[in-house]
C-alpha positions as CSV (number, residue, x, y, z in Angstrom):
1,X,11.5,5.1,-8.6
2,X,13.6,7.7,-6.5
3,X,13.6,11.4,-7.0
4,X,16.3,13.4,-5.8
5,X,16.5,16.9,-4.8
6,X,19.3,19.2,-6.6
7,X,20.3,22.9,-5.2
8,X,21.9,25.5,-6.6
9,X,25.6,25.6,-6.3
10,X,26.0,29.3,-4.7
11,X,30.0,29.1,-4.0
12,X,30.8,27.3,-7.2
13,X,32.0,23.9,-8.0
14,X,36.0,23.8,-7.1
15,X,38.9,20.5,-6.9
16,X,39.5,17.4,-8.9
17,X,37.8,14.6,-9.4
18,X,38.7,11.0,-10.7
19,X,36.2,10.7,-14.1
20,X,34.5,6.8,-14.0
21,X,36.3,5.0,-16.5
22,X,35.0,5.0,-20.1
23,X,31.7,3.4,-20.8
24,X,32.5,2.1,-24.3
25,X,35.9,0.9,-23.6
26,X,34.9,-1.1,-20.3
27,X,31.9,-3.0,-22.4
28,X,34.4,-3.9,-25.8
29,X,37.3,-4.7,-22.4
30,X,35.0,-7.4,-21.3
31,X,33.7,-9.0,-24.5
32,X,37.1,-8.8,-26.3
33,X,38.2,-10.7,-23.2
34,X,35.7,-13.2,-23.5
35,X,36.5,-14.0,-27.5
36,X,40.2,-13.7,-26.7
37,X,42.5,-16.5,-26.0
38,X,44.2,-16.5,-22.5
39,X,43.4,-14.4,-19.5
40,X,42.2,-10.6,-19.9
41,X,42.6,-8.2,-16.8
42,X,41.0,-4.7,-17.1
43,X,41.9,-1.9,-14.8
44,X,39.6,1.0,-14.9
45,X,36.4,-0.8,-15.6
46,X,33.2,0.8,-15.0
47,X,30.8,-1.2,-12.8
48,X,27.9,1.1,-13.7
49,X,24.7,-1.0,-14.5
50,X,25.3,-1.3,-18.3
51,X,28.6,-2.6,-18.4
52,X,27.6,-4.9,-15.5
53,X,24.7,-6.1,-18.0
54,X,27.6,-7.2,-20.4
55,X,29.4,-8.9,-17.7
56,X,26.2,-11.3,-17.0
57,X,25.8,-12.2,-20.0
58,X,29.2,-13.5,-21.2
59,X,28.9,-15.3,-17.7
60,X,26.0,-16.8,-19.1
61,X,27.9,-17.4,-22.5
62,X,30.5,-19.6,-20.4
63,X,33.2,-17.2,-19.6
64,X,34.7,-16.7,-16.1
65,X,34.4,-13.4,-14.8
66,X,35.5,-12.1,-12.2
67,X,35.0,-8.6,-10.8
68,X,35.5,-6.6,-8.0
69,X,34.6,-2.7,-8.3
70,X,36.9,-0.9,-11.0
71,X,39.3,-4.6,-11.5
72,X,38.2,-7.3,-14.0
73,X,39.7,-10.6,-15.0
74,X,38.3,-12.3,-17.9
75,X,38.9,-16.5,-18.6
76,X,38.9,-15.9,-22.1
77,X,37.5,-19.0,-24.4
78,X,38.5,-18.0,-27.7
79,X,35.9,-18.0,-30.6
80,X,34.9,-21.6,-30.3
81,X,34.5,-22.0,-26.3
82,X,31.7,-19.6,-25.8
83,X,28.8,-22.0,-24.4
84,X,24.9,-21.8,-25.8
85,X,23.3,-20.2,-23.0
86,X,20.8,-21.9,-21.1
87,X,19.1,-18.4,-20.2
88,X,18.0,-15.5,-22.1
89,X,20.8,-13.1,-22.4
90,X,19.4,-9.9,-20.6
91,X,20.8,-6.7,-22.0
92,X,19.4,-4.4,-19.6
93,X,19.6,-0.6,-20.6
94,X,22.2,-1.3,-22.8
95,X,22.3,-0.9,-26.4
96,X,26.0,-1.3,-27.0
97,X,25.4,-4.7,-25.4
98,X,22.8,-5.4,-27.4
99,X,24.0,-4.7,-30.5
100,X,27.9,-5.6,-30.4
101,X,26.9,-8.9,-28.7
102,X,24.8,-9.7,-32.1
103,X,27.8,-9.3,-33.7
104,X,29.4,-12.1,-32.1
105,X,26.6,-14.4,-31.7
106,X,26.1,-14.2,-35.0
107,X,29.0,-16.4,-35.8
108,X,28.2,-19.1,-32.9
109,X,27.2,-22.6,-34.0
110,X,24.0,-22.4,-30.9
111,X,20.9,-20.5,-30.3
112,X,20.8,-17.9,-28.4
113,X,17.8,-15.1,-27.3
114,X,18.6,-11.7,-26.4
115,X,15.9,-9.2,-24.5
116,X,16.1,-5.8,-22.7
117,X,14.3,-3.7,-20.8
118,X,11.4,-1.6,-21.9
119,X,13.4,1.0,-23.4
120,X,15.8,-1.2,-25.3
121,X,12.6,-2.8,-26.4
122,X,11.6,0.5,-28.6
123,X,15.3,0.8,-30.1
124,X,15.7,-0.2,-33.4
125,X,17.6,-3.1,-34.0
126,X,17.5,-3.6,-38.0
127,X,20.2,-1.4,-38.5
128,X,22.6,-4.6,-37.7
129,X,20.4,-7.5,-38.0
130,X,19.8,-6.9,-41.4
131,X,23.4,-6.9,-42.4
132,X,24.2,-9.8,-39.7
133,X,21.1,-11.9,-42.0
134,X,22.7,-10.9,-45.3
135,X,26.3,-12.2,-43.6
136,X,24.0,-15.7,-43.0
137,X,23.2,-15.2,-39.6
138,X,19.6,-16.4,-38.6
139,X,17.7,-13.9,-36.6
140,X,14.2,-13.4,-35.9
141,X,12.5,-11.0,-33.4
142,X,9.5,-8.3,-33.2
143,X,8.6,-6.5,-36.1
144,X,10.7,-9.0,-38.4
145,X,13.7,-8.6,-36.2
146,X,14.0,-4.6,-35.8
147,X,13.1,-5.2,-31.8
148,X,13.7,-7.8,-29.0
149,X,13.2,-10.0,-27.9
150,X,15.9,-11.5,-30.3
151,X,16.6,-14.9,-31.2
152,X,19.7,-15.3,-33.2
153,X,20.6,-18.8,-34.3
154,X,24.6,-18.6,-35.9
155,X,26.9,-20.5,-38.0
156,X,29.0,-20.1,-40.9
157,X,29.1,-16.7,-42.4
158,X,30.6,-14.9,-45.4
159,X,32.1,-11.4,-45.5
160,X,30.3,-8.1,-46.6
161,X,30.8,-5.2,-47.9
162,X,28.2,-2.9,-46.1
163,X,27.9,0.8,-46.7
164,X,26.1,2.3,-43.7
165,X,23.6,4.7,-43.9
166,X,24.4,5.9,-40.7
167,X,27.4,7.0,-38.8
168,X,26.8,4.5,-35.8
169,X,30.2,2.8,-34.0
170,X,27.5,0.1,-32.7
171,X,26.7,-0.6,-36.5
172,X,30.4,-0.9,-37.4
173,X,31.7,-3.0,-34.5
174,X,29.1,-5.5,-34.9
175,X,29.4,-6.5,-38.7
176,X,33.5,-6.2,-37.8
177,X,33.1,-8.4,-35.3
178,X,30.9,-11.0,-37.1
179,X,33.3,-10.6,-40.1
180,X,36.5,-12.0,-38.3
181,X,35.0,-15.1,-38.1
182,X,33.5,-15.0,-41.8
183,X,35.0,-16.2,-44.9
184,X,36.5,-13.3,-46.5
185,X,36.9,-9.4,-46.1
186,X,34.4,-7.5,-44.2
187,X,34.5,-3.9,-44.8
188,X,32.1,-1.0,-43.5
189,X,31.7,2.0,-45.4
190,X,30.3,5.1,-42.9
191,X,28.8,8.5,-43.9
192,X,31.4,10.1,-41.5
193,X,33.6,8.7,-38.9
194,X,32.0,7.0,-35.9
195,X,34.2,6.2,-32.7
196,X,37.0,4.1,-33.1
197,X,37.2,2.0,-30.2
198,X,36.6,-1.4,-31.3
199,X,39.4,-0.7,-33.9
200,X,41.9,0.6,-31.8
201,X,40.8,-2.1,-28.9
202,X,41.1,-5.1,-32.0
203,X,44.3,-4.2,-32.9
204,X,45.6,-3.8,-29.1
205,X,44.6,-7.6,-28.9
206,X,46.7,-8.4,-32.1
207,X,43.7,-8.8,-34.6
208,X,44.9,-6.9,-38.3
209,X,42.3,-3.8,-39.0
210,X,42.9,-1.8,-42.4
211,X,41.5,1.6,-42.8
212,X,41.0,4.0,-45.9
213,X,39.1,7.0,-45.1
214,X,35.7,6.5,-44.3
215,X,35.9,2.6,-44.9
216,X,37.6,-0.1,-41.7
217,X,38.1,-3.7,-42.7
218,X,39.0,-6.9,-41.4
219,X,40.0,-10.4,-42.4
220,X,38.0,-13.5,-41.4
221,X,39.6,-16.2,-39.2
222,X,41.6,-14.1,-37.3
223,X,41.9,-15.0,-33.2
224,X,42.3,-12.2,-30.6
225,X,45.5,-12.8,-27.9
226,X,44.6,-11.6,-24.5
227,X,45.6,-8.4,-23.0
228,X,45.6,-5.8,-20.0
229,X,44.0,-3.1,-20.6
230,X,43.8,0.7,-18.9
231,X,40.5,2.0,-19.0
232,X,40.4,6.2,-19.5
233,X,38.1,7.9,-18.1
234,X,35.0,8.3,-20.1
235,X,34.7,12.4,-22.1
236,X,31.0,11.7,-22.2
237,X,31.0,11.6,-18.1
238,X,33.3,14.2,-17.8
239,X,31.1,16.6,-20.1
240,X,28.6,16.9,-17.6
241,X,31.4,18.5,-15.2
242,X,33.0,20.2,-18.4
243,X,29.8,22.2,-18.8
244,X,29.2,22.7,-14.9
245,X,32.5,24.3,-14.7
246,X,32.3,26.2,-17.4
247,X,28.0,28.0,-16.3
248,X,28.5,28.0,-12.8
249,X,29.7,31.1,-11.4
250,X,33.0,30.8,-9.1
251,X,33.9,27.7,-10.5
252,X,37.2,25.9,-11.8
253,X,37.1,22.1,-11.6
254,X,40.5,19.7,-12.7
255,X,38.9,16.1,-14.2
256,X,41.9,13.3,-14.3
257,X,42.7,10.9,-16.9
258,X,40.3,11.7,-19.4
259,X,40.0,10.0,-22.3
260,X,40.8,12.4,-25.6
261,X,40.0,10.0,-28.6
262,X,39.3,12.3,-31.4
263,X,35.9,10.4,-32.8
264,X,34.4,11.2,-29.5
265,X,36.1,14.9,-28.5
266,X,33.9,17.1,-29.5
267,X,32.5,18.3,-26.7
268,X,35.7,19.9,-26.6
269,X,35.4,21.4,-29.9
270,X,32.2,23.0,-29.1
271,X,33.8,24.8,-25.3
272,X,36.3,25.9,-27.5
273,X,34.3,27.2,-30.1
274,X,31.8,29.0,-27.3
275,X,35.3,30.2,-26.1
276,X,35.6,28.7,-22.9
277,X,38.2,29.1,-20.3
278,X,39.9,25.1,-20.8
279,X,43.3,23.8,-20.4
280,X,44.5,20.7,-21.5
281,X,47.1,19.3,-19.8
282,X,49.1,15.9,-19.4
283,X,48.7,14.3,-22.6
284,X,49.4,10.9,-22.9
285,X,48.7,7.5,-24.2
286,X,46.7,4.6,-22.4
287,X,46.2,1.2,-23.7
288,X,46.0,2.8,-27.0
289,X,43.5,5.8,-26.1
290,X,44.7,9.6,-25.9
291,X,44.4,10.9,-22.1
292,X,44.6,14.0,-20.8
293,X,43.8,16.1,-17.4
294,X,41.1,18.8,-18.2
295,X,40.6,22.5,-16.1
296,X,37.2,24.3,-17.1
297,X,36.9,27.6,-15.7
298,X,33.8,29.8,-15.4
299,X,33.4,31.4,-18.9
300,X,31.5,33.7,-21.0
301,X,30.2,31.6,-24.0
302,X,28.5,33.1,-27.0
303,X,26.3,30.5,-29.2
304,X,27.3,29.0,-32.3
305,X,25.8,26.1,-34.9
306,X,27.1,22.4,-34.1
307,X,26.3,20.4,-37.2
308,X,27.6,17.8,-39.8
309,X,30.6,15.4,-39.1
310,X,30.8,17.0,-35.3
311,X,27.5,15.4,-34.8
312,X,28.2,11.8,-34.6
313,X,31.8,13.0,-32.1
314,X,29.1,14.4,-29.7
315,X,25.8,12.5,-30.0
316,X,25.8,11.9,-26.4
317,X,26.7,15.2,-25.3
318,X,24.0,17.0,-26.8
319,X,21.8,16.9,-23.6
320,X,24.3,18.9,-21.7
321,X,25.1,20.7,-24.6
322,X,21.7,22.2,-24.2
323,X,22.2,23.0,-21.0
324,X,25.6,24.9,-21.8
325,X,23.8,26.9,-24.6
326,X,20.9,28.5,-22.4
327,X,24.1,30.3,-20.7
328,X,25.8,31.2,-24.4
329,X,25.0,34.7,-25.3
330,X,23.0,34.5,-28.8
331,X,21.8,31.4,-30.7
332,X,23.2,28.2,-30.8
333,X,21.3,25.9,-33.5
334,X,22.1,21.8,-33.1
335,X,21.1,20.3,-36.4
336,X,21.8,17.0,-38.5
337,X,21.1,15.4,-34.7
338,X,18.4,12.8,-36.4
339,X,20.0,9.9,-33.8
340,X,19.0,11.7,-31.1
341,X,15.5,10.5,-31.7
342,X,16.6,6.8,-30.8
343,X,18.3,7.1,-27.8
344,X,17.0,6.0,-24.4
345,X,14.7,8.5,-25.1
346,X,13.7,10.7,-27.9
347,X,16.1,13.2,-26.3
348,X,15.2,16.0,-28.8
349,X,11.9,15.7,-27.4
350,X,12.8,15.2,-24.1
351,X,15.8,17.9,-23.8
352,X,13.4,20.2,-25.0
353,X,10.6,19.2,-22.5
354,X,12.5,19.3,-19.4
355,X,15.2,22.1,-20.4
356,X,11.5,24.6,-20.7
357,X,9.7,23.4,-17.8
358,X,13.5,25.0,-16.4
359,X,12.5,28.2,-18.4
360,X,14.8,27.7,-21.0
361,X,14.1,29.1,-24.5
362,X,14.5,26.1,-26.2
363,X,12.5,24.6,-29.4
364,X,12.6,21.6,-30.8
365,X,13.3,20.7,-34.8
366,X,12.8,17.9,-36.6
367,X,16.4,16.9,-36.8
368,X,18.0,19.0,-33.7
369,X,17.1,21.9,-31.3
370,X,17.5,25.9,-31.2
371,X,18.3,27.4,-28.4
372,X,18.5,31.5,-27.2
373,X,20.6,32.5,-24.6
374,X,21.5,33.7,-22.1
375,X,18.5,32.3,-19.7
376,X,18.0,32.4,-16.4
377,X,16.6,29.0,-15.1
378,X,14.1,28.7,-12.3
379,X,13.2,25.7,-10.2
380,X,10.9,22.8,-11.4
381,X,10.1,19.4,-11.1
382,X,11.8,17.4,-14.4
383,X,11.8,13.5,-15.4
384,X,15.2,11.6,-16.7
385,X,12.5,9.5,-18.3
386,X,14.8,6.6,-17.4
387,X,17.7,8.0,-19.6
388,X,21.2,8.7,-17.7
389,X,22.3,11.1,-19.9
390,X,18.8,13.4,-19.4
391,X,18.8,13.0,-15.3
392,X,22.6,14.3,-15.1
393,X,22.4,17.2,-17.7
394,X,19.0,18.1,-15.9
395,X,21.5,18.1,-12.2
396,X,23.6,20.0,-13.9
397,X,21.2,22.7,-15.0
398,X,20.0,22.8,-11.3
399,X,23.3,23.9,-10.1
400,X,22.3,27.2,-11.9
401,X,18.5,27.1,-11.2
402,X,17.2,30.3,-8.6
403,X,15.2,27.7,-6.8
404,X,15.7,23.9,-6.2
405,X,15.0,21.1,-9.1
406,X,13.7,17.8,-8.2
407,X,14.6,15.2,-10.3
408,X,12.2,12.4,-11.2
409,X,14.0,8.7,-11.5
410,X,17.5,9.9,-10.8
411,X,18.4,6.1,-10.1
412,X,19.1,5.7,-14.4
413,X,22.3,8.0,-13.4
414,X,23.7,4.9,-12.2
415,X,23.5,3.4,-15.7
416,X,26.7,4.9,-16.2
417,X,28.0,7.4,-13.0
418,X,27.2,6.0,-10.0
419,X,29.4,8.1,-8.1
420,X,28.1,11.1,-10.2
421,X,26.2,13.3,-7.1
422,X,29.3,12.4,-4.8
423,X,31.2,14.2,-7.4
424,X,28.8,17.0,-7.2
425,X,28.8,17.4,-3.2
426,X,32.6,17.0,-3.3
427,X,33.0,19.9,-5.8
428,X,30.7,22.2,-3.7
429,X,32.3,21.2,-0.2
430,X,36.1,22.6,-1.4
């Protein structure tokens, strides 16, 4: 367990920084490869923990992988040339492994047995092995399949035509990705719209997807061709820096070639609505993702409600969100945030924790968080409780704090930014 020490940033945070490509896209990069016929190169790719996790285990499925820092190449084996493992598929942290690799398992003629570490042990799983089941798949775990371990036993399945309850990408790409090698049409009808990746990344390796509205659906049997693909960098990274920019005094920070898909820019939505100083600049197109260069200024923010079909564009966000609304003159109320609560963490429970041992005014609800601002934060010894996203939007507040933070199990940072306080020193040293 290491702790790490985090000051407050008294001359600002000022330059440019390269954001670590885009978690999501680097996972779907890899196992798209893998399923794909032909050789996949990824540029961009980042070799943070999870997305390493994803790159053992297709290893272990058969495929040859090679990589070597932000480069990937991928031997892909097509649908039928993935290998029954002879190990136990280890997930890691990560629950997009978890749950998109399910997807494709599910279709596999082998047996197969998928675990995690403690925290993906307390995430529910149900919400796609139950649909996987009623597609044919055979799984079996803890609590009648809702937890790993896993054990997924697949063969020939049949299209669905599931309506999910909840607005969950992870939901979506898994029954998709089961459903192209079912017989029939698969479709998957969300509450609002979830990120969009796997779509867009489907169609880039030549697979047919049909949308209409709210419902995305594919047609069984279809192959995917392989491809090179540009990673962006990832908004839910570059958030953290987003908000720093935006709270700490003297401060105007340029992030490069970040990734501006609209399912998952609403982080931006919320700056703008707090009426922060942002400029959007460079907008372009990357292996089929929006991109853009982004310069936050320090602003003065008022609070505002961040609710409904925003929620599911920002569910990652919401931890540093909390740390941008204790600066926010007035009230800022986060509701209809229910997902929160199976995270890494219970982050409503932890945000809320760690952000008032900080001296933030701050209360939990039973579905988000209220928070009054403007409050001065004082130093204090806080936890990431082993969840990435908690550790950097605690640094983040300690850039503001009158007196240092200390940070409990900073190493879950590297889950997804490992160069994340290199970024932080560089800013400050300009």
């Amino acid at each position: 367990m290491t702790n790490v020490q985090v000051n407050q940033a008294r001359t600002g945070l000022n330059g440019s920084i390269q954001i670590p490509g885009d978690k999501s896209i680097s996972h779907r990069a890899v196992m798209f490869g893998a399923i794909a016929n032909g050789t996949t190169t990824v540029e961009g790719f980042l070799p943070g923990d999870d997305c390493l996790s994803t790159i053992s285990c297709f290893r272990k499925l058969g495929v040859k992988i090679e990589q070597e820092n932000e480069r990937v190449t991928i031997e892909g084996k097509g649908w039928t040339g993935l290998e029954e493992p002879s190990e136990i598929l280890d997930v890691g942290n990560s629950g997009t492994t978890t749950r998109l690799m399910l997807g494709i398992l599910a279709t596999r003629p082998f047996h197969s047995v998928v675990i995690g570490d403690d925290s993906i042990a307390k995430r529910p799983m149900a919400r796609v092995t139950k649909p996987l089941r009623e597609m044919g798949s055979i799984i079996d775990g803890r609590d009648n399949g809702n937890f790993t371990p896993l054990a997924i036993r697949g063969g020939a399945t049949k299209a669905i035509q599931f309506e999910s309850k909840v607005a969950s990408a992870q939901v979506k790409s898994a029954i998709l990705l089961s459903g192209l090698q079912s017989e029939g049409t698969t479709s998957v009808t969300e509450p609002a719209l979830s990120r969009d990746h796997t779509e867009r990344m489907l169609e880039a390796f030549g697979v047919l997807v049909k949308r209409d509205g709210l419902t995305v659906s594919v047609e069984g049997g279809q192959s995917l061709q392989a491809q090179h693909i540009v990673v962006p960098g990832d908004i839910s990274s570059a958030a953290f820096f987003l908000v720093a920019g935006a709270i700490v005094p003297q401060s105007k920070i340029t992030l490069r070639g970040v990734g501006m898909n609209p399912t998952r820019s609403g982080i931006i939505d919320v700056l703008q609505q707090m009426g922060a100083e942002l400029l959007i600049e460079n907008e372009k197109m990357a292996g089929g993702e929006p991109i853009a260069d982004l310069t936050i200024t320090t602003s003065n923010l008022k609070g505002i409600e961040i609710s409904g079909d925003l929620i599911p564009r920002l569910i990652d966000e919401i931890p540093v969100i909390a740390v941008l609304a204790t600066q926010a003159e007035g009230t800022t109320v986060i509701k209809d945030a229910e997902e929160l609560k199976v995270k890494e963490t219970n982050r409503i429970d932890t945000v809320v924790s760690e952000l008032t041992k900080a001296g933030a005014q701050i209360k939990a609800t039973d579905d988000g968080m209220i928070i009054e601002g403007k409050s001065p934060l004082k130093g204090a010894k806080v936890s990431s409780y082993g969840d990435h996203r908690i550790g950097m939007a605690m640094a983040i507040a300690a850039l503001i704090a009158q007196e240092p933070m200390t940070i409990e199990r900073s190493e879950a940072i590297a889950v997804s930014y490992t160069s994340f306080f290199e970024h932080i020193n560089a800013l400050q040293n300009k």
